[in-house]
C-alpha positions as CSV (number, residue, x, y, z in Angstrom):
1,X,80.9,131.6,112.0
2,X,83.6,131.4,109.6
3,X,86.6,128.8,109.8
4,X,89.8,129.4,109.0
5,X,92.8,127.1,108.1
6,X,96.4,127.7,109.7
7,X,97.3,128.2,106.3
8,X,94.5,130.6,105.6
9,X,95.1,132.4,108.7
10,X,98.8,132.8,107.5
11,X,97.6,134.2,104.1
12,X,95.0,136.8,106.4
13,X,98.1,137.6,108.1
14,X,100.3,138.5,105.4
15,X,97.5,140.7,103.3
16,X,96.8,142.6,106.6
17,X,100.6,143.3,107.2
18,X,100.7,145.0,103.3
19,X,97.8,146.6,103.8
20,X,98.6,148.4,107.0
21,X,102.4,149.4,105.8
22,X,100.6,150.9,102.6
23,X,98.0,152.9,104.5
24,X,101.4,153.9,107.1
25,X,103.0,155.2,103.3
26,X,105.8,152.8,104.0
27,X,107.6,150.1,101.3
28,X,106.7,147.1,100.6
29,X,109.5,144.8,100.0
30,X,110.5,145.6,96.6
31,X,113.4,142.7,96.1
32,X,110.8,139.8,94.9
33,X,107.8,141.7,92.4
34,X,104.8,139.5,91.9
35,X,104.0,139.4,88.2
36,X,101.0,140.0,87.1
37,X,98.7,137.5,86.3
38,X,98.6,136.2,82.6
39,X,95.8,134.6,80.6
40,X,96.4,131.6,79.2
41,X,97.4,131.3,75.4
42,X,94.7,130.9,73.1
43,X,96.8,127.4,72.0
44,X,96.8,126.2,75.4
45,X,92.6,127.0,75.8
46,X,92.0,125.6,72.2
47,X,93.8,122.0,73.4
48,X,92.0,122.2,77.2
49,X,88.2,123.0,75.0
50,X,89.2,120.1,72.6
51,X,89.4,117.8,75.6
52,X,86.8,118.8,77.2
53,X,84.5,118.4,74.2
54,X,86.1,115.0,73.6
55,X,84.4,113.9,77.1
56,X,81.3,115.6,76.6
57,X,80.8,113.3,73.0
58,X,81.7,110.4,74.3
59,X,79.5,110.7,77.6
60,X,77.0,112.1,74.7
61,X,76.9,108.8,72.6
62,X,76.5,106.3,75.6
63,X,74.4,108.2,78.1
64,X,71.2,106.7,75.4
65,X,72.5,102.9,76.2
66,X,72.9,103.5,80.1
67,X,70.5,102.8,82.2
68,X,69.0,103.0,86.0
69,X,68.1,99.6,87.6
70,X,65.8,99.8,90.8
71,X,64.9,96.2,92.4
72,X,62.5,95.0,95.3
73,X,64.1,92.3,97.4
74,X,62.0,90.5,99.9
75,X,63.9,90.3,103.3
76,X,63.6,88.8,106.8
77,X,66.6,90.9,107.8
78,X,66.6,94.9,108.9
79,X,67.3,96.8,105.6
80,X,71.0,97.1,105.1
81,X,73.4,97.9,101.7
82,X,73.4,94.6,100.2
83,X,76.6,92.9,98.1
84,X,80.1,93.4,98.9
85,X,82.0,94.9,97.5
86,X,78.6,98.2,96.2
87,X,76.0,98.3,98.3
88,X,73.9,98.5,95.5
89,X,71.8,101.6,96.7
90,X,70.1,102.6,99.7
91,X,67.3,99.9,100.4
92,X,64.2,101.2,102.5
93,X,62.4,99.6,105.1
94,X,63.4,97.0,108.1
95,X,63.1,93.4,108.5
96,X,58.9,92.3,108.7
97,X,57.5,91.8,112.3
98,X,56.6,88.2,113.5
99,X,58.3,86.6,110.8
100,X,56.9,88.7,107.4
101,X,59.3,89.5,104.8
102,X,59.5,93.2,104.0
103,X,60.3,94.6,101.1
104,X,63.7,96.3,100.5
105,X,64.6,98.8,97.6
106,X,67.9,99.1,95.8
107,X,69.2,100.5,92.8
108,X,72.0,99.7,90.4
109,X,73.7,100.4,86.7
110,X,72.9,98.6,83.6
111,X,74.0,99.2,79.7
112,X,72.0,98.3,76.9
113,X,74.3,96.1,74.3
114,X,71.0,94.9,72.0
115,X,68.7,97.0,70.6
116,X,65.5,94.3,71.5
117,X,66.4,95.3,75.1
118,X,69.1,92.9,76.4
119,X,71.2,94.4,79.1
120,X,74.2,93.8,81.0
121,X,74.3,94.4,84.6
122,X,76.1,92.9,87.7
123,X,75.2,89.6,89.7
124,X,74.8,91.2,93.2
125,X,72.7,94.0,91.5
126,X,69.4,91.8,90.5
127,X,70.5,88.6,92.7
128,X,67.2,87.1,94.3
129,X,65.2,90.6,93.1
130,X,61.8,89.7,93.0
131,X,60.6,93.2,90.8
132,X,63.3,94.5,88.9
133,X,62.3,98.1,87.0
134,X,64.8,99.8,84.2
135,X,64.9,103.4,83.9
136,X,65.6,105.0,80.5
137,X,67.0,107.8,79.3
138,X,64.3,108.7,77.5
139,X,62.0,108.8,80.7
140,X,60.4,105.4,80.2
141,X,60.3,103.2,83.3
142,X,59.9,99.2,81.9
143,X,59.7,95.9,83.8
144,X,62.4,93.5,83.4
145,X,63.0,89.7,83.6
146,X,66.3,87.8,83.8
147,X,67.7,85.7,81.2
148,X,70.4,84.4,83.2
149,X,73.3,84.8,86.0
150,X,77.0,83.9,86.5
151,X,78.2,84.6,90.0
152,X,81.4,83.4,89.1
153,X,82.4,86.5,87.3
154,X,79.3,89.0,89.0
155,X,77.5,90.0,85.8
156,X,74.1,89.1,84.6
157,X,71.7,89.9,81.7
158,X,68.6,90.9,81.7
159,X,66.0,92.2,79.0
160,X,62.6,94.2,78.7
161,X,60.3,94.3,76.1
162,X,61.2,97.5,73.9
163,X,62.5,97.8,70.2
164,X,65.0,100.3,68.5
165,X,66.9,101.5,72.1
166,X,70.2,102.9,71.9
167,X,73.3,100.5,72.5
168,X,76.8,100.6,73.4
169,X,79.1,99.1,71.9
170,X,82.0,96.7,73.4
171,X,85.8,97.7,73.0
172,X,88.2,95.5,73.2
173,X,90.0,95.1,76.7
174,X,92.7,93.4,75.4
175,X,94.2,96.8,73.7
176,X,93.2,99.4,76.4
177,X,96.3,101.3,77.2
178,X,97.1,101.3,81.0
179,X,97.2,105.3,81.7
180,X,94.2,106.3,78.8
181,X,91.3,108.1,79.2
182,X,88.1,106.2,81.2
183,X,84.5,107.5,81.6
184,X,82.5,105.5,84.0
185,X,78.8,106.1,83.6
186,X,75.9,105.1,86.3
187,X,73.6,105.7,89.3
188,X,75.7,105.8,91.9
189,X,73.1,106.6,95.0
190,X,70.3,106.6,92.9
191,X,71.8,109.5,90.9
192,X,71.0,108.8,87.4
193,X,73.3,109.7,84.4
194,X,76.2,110.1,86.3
195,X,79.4,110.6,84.6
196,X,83.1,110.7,85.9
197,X,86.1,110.3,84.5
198,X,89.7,109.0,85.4
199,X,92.5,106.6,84.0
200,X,92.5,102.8,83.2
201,X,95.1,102.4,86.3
202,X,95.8,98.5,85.9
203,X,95.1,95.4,83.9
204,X,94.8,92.0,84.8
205,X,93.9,92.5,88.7
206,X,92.6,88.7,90.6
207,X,93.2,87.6,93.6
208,X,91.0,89.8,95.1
209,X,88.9,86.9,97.0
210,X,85.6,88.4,95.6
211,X,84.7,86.2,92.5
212,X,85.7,82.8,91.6
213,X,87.2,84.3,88.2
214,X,88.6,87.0,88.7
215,X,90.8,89.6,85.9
216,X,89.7,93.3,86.8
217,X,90.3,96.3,84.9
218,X,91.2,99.2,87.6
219,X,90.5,102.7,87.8
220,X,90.5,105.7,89.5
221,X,86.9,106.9,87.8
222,X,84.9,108.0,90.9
223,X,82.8,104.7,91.6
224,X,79.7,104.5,94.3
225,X,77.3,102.3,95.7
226,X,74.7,102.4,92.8
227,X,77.2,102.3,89.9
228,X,77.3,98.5,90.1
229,X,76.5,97.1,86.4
230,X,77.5,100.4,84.5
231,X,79.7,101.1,81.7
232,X,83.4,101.8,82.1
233,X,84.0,103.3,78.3
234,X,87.4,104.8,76.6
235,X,87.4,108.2,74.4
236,X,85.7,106.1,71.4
237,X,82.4,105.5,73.6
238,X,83.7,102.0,74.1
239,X,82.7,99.8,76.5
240,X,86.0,98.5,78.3
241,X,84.3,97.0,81.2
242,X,81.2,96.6,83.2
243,X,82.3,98.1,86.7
244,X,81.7,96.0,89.7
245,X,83.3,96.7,92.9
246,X,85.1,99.7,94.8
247,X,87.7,98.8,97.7
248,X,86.8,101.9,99.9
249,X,84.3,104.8,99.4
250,X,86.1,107.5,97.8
251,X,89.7,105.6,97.8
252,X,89.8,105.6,93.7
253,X,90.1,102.4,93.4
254,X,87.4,100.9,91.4
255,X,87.4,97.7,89.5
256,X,85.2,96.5,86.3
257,X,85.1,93.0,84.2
258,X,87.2,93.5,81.3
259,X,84.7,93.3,77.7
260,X,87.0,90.5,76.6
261,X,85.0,88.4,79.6
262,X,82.2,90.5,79.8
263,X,80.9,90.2,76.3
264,X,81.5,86.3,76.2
265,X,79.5,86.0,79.3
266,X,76.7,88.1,77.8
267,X,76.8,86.6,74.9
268,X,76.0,83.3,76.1
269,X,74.0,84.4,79.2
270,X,71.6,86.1,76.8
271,X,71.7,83.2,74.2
272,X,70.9,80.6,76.3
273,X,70.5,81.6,80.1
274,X,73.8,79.6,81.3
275,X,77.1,80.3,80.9
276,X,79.9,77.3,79.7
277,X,83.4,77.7,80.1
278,X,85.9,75.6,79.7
279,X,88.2,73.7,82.7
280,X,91.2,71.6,82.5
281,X,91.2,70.4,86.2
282,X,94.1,72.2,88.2
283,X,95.5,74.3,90.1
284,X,98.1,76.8,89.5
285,X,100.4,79.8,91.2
286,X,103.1,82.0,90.0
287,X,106.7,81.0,89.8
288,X,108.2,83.4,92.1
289,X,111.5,83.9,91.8
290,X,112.3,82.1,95.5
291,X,110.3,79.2,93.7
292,X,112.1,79.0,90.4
293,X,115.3,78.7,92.4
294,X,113.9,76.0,93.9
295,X,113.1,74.2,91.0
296,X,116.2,75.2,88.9
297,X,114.6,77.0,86.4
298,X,115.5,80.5,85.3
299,X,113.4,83.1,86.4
300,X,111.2,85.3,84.2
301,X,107.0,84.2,84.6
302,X,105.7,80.7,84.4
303,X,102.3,79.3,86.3
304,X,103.2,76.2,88.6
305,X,100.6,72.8,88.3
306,X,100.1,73.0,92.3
307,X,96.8,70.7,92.4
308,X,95.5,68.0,89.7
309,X,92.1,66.5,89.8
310,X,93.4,62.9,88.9
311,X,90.6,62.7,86.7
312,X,90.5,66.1,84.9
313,X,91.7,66.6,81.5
314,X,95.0,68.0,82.5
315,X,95.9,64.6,84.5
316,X,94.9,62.5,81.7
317,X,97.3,64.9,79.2
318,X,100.1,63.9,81.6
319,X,100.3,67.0,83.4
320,X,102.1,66.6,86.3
321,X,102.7,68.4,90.2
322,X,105.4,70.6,90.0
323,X,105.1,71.3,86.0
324,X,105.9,74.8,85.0
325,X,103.2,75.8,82.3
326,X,105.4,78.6,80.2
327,X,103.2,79.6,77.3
328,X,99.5,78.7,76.0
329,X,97.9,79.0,72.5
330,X,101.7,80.6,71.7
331,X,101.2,83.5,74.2
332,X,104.0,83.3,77.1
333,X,102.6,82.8,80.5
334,X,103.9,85.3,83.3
335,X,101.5,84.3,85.8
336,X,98.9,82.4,86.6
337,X,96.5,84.6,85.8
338,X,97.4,84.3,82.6
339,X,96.6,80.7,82.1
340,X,92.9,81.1,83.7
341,X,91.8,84.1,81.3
342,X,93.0,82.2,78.3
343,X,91.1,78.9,79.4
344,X,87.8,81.0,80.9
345,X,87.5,82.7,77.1
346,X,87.5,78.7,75.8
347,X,84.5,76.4,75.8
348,X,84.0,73.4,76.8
349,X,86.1,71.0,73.7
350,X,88.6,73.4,72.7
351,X,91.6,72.2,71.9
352,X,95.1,74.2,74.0
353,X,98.6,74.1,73.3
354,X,100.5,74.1,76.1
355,X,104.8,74.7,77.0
356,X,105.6,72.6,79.7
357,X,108.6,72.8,81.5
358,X,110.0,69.9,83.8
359,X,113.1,68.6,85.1
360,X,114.6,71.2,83.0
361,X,112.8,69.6,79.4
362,X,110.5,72.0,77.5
363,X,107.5,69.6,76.1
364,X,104.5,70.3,74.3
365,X,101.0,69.2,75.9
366,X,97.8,69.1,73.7
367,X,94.6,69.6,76.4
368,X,90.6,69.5,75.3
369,X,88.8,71.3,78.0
370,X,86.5,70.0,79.8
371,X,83.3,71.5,81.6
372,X,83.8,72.2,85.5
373,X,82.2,69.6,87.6
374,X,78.9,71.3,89.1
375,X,79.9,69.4,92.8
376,X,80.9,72.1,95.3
377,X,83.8,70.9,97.6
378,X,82.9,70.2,100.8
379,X,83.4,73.0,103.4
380,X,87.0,72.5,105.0
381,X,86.1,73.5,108.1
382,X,83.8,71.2,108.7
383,X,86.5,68.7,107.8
384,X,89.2,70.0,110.1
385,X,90.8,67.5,112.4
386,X,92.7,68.8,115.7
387,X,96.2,69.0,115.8
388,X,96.9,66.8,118.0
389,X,94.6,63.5,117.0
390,X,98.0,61.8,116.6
391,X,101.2,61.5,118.2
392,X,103.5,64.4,117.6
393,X,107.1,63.6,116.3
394,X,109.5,66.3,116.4
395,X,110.9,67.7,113.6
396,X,114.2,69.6,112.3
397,X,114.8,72.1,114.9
398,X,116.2,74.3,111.8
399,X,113.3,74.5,110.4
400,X,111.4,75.4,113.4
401,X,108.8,73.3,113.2
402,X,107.1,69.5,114.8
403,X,104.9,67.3,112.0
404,X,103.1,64.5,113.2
405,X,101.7,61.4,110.8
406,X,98.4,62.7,109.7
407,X,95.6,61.1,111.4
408,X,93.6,58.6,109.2
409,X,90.2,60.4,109.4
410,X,92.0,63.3,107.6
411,X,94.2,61.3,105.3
412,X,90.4,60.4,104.2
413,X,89.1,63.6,103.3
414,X,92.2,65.2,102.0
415,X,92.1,62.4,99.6
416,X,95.8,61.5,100.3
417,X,98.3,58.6,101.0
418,X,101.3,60.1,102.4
419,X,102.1,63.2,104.1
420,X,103.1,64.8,107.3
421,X,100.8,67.4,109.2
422,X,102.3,70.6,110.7
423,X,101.8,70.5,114.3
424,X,103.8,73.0,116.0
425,X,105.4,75.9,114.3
426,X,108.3,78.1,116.1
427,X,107.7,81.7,116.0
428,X,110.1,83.7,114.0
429,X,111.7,80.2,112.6
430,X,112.1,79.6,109.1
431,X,108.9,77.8,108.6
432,X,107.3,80.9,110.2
433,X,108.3,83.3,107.7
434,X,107.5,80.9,105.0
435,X,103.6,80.7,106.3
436,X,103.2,77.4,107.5
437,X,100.5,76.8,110.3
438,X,100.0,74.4,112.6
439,X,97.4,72.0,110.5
440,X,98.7,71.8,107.0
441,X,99.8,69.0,105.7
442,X,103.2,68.9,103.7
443,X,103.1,66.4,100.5
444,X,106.6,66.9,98.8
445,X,109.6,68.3,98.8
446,X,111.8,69.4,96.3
447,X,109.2,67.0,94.3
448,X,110.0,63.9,96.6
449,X,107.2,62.4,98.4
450,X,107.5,63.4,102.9
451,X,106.6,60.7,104.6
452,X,108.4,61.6,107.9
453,X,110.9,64.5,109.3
454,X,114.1,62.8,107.7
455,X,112.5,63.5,104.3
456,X,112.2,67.4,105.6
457,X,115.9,67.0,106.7
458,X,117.1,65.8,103.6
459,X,115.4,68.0,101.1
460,X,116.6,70.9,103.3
461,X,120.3,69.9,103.5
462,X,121.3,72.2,101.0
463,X,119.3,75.4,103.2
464,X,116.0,75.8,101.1
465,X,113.6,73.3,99.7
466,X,109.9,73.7,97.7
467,X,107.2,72.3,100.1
468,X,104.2,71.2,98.4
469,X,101.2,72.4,101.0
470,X,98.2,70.9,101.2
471,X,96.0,73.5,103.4
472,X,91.8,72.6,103.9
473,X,91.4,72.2,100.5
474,X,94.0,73.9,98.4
475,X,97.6,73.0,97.5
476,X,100.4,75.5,97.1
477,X,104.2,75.6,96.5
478,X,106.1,77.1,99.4
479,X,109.5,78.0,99.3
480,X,111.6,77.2,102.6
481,X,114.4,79.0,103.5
482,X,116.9,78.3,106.3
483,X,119.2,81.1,107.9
């Protein structure tokens, strides 16, 4: 049976209307003609067949250097898509009986960047694999080992044993052109040599929660499961990125690692099996414009110093709470994004020149980076005291909130002094609609240590105040603003 739409049905409706007046020899309406239909002009079709020749070359040159990666994964769990944000392919099989491991299939994208067989590919595509197989082009199907991983960014390198392949080479992220031409090129659901097209929609992306570094290039290139690892190239057969995650099947929204980090990571990944970045031991968030109210300073961009490891290299350059970073290596900072690409692309020893606002002074700070301490924080939640371990004291009732002393078990692992914890926050008060939650613990405000609610009411006298927030453990500006 065939289905029509209301809108179809409409357009039935009108054809059988003309139809019957001209078989009844009455008039159609003769007050609106319909032209007739014109070609298009042999300029128009000349510009549309040079377009579409342009993708065809490009999707020419790197199809060679792109590559299908299939991967066995042992597995005490029923077979499921593995890796947030691509389920990689669609694994085979179910969790062993008794106890057994089974083995689970998946497949992914890779690109070949060195002729000796050295690939990029994502993280979560060859991540505990215990087979990993490459598919060429060329029909040749090769083993392949890993040189090394970096979760922190999702990409990994891997080689196999071949001489004289194809490669692609890297573009440079820094110059792609939000709005230009993108072709992204992989397997999505095992469907090799796959190539779509779209626009570079966005820059700079993080805070995503997906990766510890995070600065995505977006897109609106059709991305699947399966097209995890592949190439996101320009019109000059480019690699821009290596794509990595998808919010939403089919939403066209699509993210890849920009080369800029991409082809440092590979480089070293591939050199020596690790990857080692440089760290300068803080903690940073944007200057909102609420926030730069609060500290007096015009707005316009900046990163605020929101956490300092007392013993990082920042600290020991005099870097302080509260500082406003405004520019590094010369470049002006307009968020804090900003400041963690340009440290991530530095190695451990660099030197980097920093503009440092405070108190309304602009100073200069020299910082050599150090390399990130390999301890893991502990797990907050493990480390989370209940609310009411200590007497409560009431707070300003204008601020809509009660803090308590925090007890000494959680002074301990916070690794503070002084400080109040939030115990009770008003719904629909001003500390509400700032985000505060029962549980934090509030270090400063307006840069002035809190060691009780009379320090809240006296930073908030004038009707707003900058709270510094100490929550599990992370520290974060919050602006507070009174009706």
């Amino acid at each position: 049976m065939t289905h029509f739409s209301p809108k179809s049905l409409r357009r039935v409706g009108a054809l059988a209307g003309l139809v019957g007046a001209l078989a009844l020899g009455t008039t159609a309406v003769h007050s609106q003609q319909v032209p007739p239909p014109t070609a298009p002009a042999p300029a128009t079709i000349n510009t549309m067949e040079q377009l579409s020749n342009g993708f065809v070359d490009v999707a020419s040159q790197t199809l060679p250097a792109a590559v299908s990666i299939r991967v066995e994964v042992e597995s005490h769990e029923p077979a499921m898509p593995r890796g947030f944000p691509f389920p990689f392919g669609m694994p085979q099989g179910r969790g062993g009986r008794g106890g057994a491991p089974e083995v689970q299939h998946g497949t992914g994208s890779g690109v070949i960047v060195r002729a000796d067989g050295v690939i990029v590919t994502n993280n979560h595509v060859v991540e505990d694999a215990q087979r990993i197989m490459v598919h060429l082009r060329d029909g040749r199907v090769l083993p392949a080992r890993v040189l090394g991983t970096d979760p922190a960014t999702d990409l990994a390198v891997i080689k196999i044993e071949a001489t004289s392949l194809p490669t692609a080479r890297w573009g440079d992220s820094e110059r792609a052109r939000v709005g230009e031409w993108v072709l992204a090129i992989g397997a999505p659901f095992g469907l090799e040599a796959t190539v779509t097209h779209g626009v570079l929609s966005a820059k700079g992306r993080a805070g995503l929660g997906q990766n510890s570094i995070e600065d995505y290039l977006q897109t609106d290139a059709s991305i699947n499961p399966g097209n995890s690892g592949g190439p996101l190239i320009n019109l000059r057969g480019e690699v821009l990125g290596i794509n990595t995650m998808i919010l939403g099947r089919g939403t066209g929204v699509g993210f890849a690692v920009p080369s800029r980090l991409a082809r440092l990571v590979t480089d070293q990944l591939a050199e020596r099996g690790s990857v080692s970045r440089g760290w300068i031991g803080l903690g940073l968030q944007d200057l909102t414009a609420d926030l730069a109210r609060n500290f007096n300073l015009p707005p316009g961009g900046g990163a605020i110093v929101s956490q300092l490891d007392p013993r990082g290299p920042s600290a020991r350059a005099g870097l302080g709470l509260g500082d406003v970073i405004t520019a590094i290596d010369g470049r002006p900072v307009t968020s804090s994004n900003d400041v963690v690409q340009t440290v991530t692309a530095h190695r451990p020893n660099d030197a980097l020149a920093l503009s440092v606002q405070r108190n309304g002074q602009t100073r200069q700070v020299r910082i050599v980076a150090g390399s990130r301490p390999d301890t893991e924080r502990p797990n907050a939640r493990a480390h989370r005291a209940p609310c009411n371990a200590a007497p409560r004291m009431e707070g300003p009732r204008t601020l809509g909130l009660e803090v308590a002393p925090i007890p000494v078990v959680r002074a301990r692992q916070l690794g503070v002094d002084r400080g109040v914890m939030v115990t009770v926050v008003e719904p629909g008060s001003a500390s509400d609609r700032a985000g505060l939650r029962p549980g934090d613990v509030i270090l400063q405000a307006d840069q002035a240590p809190v060691g009780n609610s009379g320090d809240l009411l006296t930073a908030t006298q004038d009707g707003s105040a900058a709270l510094l927030v100490r929550r599990n453990n992370q520290q974060t500006f919050v602006p507070l603003t009174m009706e």
